[in-house]
C-alpha positions, -999 to +999 in steps of 0.1 A: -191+060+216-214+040+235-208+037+274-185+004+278-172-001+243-135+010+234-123+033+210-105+018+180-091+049+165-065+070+191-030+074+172-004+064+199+028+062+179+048+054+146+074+032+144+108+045+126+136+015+123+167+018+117+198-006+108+211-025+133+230-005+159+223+028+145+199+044+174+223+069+181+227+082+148+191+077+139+190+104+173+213+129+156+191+128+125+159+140+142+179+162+166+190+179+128+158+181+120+148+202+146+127+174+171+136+172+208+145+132+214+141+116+248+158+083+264+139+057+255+152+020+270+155-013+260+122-045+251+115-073+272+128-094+244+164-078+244+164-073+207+153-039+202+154-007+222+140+026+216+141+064+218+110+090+219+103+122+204+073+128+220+049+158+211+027+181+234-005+162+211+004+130+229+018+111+201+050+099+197+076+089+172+097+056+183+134+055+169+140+018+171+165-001+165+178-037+165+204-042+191+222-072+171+221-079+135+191-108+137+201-144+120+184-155+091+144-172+091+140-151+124+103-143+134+101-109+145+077-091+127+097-063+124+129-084+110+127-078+077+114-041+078+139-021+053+148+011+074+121+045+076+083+041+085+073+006+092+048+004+115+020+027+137-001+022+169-032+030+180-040+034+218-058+002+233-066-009+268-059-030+299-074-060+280-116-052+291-131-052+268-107-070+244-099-044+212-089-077+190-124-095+197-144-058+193-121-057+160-128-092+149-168-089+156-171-060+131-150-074+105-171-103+107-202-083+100-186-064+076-169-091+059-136-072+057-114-098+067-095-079+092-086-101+121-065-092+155-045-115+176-061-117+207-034-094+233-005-105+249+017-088+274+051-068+264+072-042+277+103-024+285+125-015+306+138+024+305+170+037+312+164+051+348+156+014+352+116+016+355+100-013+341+070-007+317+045-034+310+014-031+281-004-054+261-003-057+221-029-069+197-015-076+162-030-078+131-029-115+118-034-124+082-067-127+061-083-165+062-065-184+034-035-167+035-001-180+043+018-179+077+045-163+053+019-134+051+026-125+088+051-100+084+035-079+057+007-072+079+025-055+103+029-023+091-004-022+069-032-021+094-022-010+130-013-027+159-032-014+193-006-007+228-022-010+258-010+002+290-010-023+324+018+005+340+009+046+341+011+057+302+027+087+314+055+063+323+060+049+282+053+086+269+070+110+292+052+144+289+070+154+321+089+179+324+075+198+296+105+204+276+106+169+263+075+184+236+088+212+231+109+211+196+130+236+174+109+233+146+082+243+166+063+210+161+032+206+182+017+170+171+010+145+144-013+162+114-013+132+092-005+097+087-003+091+051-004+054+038+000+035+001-018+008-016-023-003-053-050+011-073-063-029-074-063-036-035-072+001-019-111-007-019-103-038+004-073-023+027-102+006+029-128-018+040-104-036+063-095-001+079-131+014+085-135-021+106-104-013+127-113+021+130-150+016+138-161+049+118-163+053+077-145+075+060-150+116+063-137+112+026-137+092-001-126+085-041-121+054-059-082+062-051-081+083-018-097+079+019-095+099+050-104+089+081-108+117+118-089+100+146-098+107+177-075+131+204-052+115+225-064+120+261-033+120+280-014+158+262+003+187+272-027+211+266-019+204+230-051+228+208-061+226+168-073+197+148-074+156+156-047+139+136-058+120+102-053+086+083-050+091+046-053+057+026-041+068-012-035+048-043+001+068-055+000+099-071+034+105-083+066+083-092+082+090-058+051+072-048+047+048-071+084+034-064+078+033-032+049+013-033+065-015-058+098-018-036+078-017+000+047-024-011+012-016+008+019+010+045+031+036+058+047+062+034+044+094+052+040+111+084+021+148+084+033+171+115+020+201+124+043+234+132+034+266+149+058+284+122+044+287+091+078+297+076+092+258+086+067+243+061+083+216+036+090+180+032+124+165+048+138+128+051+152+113+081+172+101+060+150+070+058+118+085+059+093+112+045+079+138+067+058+170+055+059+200+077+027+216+079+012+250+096-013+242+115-027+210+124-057+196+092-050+180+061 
């Protein structure tokens, strides 16, 4: 990466909802499955708060949930996410230079039609009462498309977190116990998304502009893309963490796709005990165990 220009492809987190007043049971679910879960707080907005399972990698999983049921024709562009995977994060900046205008230049170029929002501040405010403040560029729709569109974005290319307070302050690496986990888990190996055999060549396209690098692999149905290490870990060693882009495979897959359509379907994590390996739910999400930390 050139001196002065900012990296478009550091996983930060993945967003896991849950209904309505259900963080603490969406807690015990990943306590079962063997993950450590840390205090999270409570968004500027009021309407969602969070808990962390954070891994020595640097990555983290957000448990959110809605604090109220919303009312109908709200606007939040998680408001009518179903429950499980609905959204991930890449690491962005304090604003200079802009990742939604370094986006939006190559997509240009490229003629992907990805385009960011340009950021805006958010944060949160944790439970020991420290107050956390970041800026978020969103994916906005494709020129042409409707504002209805809005919300199916989300989810389907990231969005990009950028800290304006410490980072260690959102992801809380300290005391060293809070990445240490039962099931040995050690960091994020995969993230694994779905699109229709008709539209993957376009998402692809829309995603090698985000990420600002082509694919290490690629089919007419399947790409991978090497992220880049988080630079803020716990000493965390192996392999950099991976975006797979597939067309489905399977009818698990396939129903997925038709009753969420295009995003997030899986999450890959990496475990320093081999004999842990196999898939599990949350319930509301798929997760694959894997030893070691590649594809």
């Amino acid at each position: 990466m050139v001196s002065g220009e900012v990296s478009t492809r550091i996983l930060d987190h993945i967003v896991h909802l849950t209904p309505p007043g259900s963080l603490a049971e969406s807690v015990e679910a990943f306590r079962a499955l063997g993950f450590t879960v840390t205090p999270g707080g409570t968004h500027a907005d009021g309407l969602t708060a969070n808990a962390l399972v954070v891994f020595a990698d640097g990555i983290y999983l957000e448990l959110l949930h809605f604090t109220r049921p919303l009312p109908a024709g709200n606007t939040h562009p998680w408001g009518t996410k179903e429950p499980g995977w609905i959204d991930f994060a890449f690491l962005g900046n304090g604003g200079t230079p802009s990742v939604a205008a370094t986006i939006n230049a190559r997509a240009a170029v490229e003629g992907s039609a990805a385009r960011y929002a340009a950021e805006v501040r958010g944060g949160r405010t944790r439970e020991d009462g420290r107050v956390l403040e970041w800026l978020i560029s969103a994916p906005l729709p494709a020129e042409g498309e409707g504002k209805g569109e809005v919300t199916e974005v989300r989810g389907r290319l990231p969005f990009f977190c950028g800290d304006l307070t410490p980072r260690k302050w959102r992801v809380p690496l300290e005391p060293l116990s809070n990445s240490e986990h039962a099931n040995t888990a050690t960091g994020i190996a995969h993230v694994k998304l779905l699109a229709t055999s008709e539209g993957i060549q376009a998402y692809a396209k829309q995603l090698t502009s985000v990420l600002g690098v082509s694919p290490r692999e690629s089919s007419g149905t399947s790409f991978v893309w090497e992220l880049e290490k988080q630079p803020l870990h716990n000493g965390a060693q192996g392999g950099t963490p991976v975006l797979i882009l597939s067309a489905p495979t399977d009818d698990e897959e396939r129903e997925h796709l038709q009753a969420r359509g295009a995003g997030v379907y899986e999450l890959g994590v990496a475990l320093t005990d081999a004999s842990k390996v196999g898939v599990a739910r949350t319930p509301y999400g798929r997760v694959v165990f894997k030893a070691g930390d590649g594809v």
